[in-house]
N, C-alpha and C positions, 0 to 999 in steps of 0.2 A: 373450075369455078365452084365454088360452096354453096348448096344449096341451102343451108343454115343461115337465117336472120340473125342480123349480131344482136346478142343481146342488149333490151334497158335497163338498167339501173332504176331500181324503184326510186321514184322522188319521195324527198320527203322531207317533210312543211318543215322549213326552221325556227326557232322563234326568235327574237330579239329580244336580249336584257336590257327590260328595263328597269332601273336600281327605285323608282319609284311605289312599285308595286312590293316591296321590301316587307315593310311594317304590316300591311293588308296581311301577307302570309303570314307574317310571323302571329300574327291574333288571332287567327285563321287554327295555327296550329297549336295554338295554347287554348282553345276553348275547346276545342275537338276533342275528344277524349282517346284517348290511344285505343288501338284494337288490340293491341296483348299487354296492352294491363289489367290484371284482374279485379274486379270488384272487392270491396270487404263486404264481408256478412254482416248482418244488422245486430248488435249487440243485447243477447242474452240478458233477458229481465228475470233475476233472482229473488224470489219468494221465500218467506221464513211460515212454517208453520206451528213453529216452536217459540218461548219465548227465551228471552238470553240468558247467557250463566250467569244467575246468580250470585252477589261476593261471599267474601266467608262474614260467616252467619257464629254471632257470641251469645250463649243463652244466657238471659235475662236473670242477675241472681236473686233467688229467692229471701226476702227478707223475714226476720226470723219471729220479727211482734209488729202489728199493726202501730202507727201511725196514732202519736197521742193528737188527740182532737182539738180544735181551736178553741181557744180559751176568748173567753167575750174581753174587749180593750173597754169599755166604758169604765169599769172602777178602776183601769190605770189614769184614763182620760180626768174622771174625777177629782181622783187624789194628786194628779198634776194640775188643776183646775184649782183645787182647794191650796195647793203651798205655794200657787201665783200670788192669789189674792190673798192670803196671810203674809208674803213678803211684802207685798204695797201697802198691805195695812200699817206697816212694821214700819218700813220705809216714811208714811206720812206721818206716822207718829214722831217721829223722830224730827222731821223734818219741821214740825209745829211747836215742838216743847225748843227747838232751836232757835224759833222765830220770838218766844216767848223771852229768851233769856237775854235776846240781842234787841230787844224792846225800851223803848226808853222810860216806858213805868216802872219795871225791873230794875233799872240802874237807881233813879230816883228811889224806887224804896229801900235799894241797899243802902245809898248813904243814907238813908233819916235813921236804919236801926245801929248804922256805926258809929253816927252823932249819939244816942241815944245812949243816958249817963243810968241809968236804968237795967236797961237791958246788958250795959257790961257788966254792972253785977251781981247777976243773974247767971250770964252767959261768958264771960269774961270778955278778954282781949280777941282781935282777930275773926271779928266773927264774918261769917260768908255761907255758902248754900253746902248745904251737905253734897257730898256728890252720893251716885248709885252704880254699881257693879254692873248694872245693865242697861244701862246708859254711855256706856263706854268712860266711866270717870263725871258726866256731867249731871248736874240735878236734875230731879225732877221736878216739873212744874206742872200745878194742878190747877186746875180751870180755865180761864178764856180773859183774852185781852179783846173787846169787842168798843174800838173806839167811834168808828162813826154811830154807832149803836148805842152810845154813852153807857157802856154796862163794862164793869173790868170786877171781876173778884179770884183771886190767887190765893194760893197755900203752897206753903214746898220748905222743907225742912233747913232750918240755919242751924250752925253749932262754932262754939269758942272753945279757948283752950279750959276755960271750966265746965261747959257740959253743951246741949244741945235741947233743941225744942219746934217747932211748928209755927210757922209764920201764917196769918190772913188776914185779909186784906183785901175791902169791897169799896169799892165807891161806883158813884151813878151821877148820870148827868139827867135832868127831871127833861130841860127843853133844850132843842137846841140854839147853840150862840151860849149858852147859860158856864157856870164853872161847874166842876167837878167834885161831888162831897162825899167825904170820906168819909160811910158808915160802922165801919171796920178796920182796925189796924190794931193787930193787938199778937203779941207770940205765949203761946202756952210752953212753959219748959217741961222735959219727962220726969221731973222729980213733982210738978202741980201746980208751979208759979205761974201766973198768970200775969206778964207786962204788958198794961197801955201803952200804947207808941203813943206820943203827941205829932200829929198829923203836922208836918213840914210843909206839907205839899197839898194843895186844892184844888188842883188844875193840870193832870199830867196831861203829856203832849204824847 
């Protein structure tokens, strides 16, 4: 007979799976931070004490005479200032000796000196307004047709196929509502003839 105890087998605790506690682990082992994974170092903060390359550098060409000085713009200003207002002058003169010609005292005195058995001759056949080269071909007409104003006195050169002379021609009205009287009407030729016109007309419009 054996004096030797039969050996125990050490017990030992079993567990049971359970598939529940699954997930718990697995979060378990994603938050944990592993034991042999290493850390990284903290990232190295780089300082400049220097400033940076500068690009490539053109030197500046030297110029060879100073810089002419600003000239004052006022006498340009002026002198454009001055051939504005000489073209409007130009402009309204023109546009007033137009007014004059396209007037119906104008017309009325041409026919009374074409009627006029006198003044052809003197002046002969055809006669009409001289024209002028700077008028562009049209007469000139000198003084003022002022109707509400009852004051009309004109001059401006007529000529025929025998010669040429100077027309004028004034009337006035004293009151208004009243006629028109014509103080003047009468052509000077440039040889010294001096012809009365017999006034046609008392009343231009």
């Amino acid at each position: 007979m054996s004096l030797r105890a039969p050996l125990r087998a050490p017990l030992r605790a079993t567990r049971t799976w359970n598939p529940r506690t699954l997930p718990s682990l697995r979060a378990l082992s994603s938050t944990s931070p592993s034991r042999h994974e290493p850390r990284k170092p903290p990232p190295e903060v780089e300082t400049f004490d220097k400033t940076a390359r500068p690009g490539l550098y053109y030197p500046r060409p030297q110029r060879e005479r100073d810089l002419p000085p600003l000239q004052n713009k006022w006498p340009a200003i002026l002198a454009l200032g001055a051939i504005g207002v000489g073209a409007w002058a130009v402009f309204m003169v023109f546009v007033t000796n137009q007014e004059k010609l396209s007037s119906s005292v104008m017309q009325q005195v041409m026919n009374t000196i074409r009627e006029s058995p006198e003044l052809r001759d003197v002046l002969g056949e055809a006669i009409r307004p001289e024209p002028v080269w700077w008028m562009n071909g049209d007469p000139w007409i000198s003084g003022a047709i002022h109707m509400p104003g009852g004051n009309i006195d004109l001059s401006f050169r007529v000529k025929g196929h025998k010669g040429a002379g100077t027309l004028y021609f004034t009337s006035i009205r004293r009151e208004k509502g009243q006629p028109f009287q014509i103080l003047r009407f009468k052509i000077i030729a440039d040889d010294g003839t001096e012809v009365n016109i017999k006034p046609a007309l008392t009343r231009p419009s």
